[in-house]
C-alpha positions in Angstrom: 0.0 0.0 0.0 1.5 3.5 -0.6 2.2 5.5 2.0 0.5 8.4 1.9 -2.2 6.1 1.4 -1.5 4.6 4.9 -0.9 7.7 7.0 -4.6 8.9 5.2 -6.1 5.8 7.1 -3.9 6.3 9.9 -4.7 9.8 10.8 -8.4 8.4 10.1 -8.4 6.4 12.4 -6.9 8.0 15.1 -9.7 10.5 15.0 -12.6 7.8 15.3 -13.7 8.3 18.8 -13.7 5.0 20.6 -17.1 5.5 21.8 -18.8 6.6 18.5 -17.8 3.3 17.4 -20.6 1.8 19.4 -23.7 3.8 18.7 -25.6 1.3 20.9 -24.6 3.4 23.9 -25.6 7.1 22.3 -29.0 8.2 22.8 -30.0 11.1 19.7 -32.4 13.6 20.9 -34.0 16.6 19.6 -34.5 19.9 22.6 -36.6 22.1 23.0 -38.0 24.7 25.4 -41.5 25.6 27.2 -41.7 27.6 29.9 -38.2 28.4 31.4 -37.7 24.6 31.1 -35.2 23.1 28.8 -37.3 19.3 27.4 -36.0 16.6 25.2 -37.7 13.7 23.1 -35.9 11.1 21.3 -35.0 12.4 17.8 -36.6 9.2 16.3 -40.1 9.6 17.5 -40.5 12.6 15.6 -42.5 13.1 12.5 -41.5 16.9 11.4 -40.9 20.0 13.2 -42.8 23.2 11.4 -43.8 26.4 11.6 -47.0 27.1 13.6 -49.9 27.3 10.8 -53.5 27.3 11.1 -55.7 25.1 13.5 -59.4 24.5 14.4 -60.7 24.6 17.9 -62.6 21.2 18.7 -65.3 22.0 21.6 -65.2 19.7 25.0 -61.9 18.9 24.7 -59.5 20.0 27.6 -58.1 23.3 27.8 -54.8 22.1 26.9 -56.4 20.7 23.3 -56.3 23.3 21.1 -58.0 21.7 18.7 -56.4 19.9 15.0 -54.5 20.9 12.1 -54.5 19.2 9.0 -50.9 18.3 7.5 -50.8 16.5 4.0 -54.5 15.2 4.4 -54.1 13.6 8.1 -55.6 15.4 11.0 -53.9 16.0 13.8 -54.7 17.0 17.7 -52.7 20.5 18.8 -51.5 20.7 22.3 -50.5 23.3 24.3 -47.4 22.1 26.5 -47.4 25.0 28.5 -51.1 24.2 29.5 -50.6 20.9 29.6 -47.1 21.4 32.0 -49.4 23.6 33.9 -47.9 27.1 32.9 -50.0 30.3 31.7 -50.9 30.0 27.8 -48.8 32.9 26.1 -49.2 34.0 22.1 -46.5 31.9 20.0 -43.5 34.1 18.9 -41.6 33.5 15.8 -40.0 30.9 17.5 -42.8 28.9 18.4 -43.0 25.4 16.6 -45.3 22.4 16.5 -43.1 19.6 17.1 -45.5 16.5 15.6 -44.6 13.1 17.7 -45.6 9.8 17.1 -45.4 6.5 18.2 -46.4 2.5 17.0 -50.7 4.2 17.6 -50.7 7.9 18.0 -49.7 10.9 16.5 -50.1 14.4 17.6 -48.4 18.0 17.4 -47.2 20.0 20.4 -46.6 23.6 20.5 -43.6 23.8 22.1 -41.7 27.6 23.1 -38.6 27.0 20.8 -35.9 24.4 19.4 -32.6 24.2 21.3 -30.5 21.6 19.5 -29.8 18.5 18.1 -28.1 16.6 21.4 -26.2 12.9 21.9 -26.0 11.6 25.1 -23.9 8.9 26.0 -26.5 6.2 27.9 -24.1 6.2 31.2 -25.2 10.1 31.5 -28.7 9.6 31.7 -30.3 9.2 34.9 -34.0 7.9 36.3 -36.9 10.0 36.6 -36.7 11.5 40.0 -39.1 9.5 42.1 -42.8 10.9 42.6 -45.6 10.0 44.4 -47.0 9.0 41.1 -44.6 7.2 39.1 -46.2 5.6 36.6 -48.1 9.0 35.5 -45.2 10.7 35.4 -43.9 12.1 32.0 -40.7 12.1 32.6 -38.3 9.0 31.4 -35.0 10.5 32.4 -32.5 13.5 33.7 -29.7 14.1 31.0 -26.3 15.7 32.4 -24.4 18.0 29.6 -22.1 20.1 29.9 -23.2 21.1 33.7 -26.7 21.3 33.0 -30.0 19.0 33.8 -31.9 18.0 30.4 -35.1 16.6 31.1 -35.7 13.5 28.6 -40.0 13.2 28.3 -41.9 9.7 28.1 -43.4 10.0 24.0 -45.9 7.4 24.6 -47.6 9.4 28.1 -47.1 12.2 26.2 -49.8 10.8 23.1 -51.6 8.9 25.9 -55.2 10.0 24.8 -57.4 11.2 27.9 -59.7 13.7 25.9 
């Protein structure tokens, strides 16, 4: 093999983090902000992240439900995080995004505050949900550490859970 074929690989290699190798162990999610609270889903239960665009109030549904929006022919339920994290309603800014999730039944949309970022996290720096009196309602599926600050991970599927 030539060698400036070799040192090519060589220098390649040396910059392959060991721990990219095994991608097993990296958790990909996508954050995002409501409130003063920094939130994060796992990138792959996400459908599409868009602008905010017009939606239609459906009557006796909770006040978190704001009602559906119709993207490329499928209906989908609106919901306000911030009402349903129990936070004041405030008018979406041009930041403001509908973050549509889904999982193996449900989809829905989610106004959400802003986008953050596109994070990895390796699995050992993910914690449990801080224990409640209500565990298994709790949304939460984990506490992220990152560069000295607390990411909380959300539970997708009690997040679609239907209760309207």
């Amino acid at each position: 093999m030539a060698e400036g074929l070799q040192d090519i690989i060589n220098k390649q290699q040396d910059q392959i983090n060991p721990d990219e190798e095994n991608l097993d162990n990296v958790i990909q999610l996508v954050g995002f902000v409501v409130g003063n609270e920094e939130f994060s889903v796992p990138i792959l239960s996400i459908q599409e992240i868009i602008k905010p665009i017009e939606w239609t109030r459906v009557p006796r549904t909770p006040e978190y439900v704001l009602g559906v929006f119709n993207l490329r022919g499928s209906v989908i339920p609106l919901i306000d995080l911030r009402k349903k994290f129990g936070l004041s309603s405030e008018k979406m800014t041009d930041d403001s995004r509908f973050i549509v999730m889904k999982n193996e039944f449900e989809t829905a949309g989610f106004v959400i505050d802003r986008l953050t970022e596109a994070i990895r996290l390796k699995k050992h720096e993910i914690g449990p949900a801080p224990e409640t009196s209500m565990q298994e309602k709790t949304m939460i599926e984990g506490v992220g550490k990152q560069e000295g600050k607390i990411l909380t991970i959300l539970k997708v599927d009690k997040l679609l859970e239907r209760d309207f």
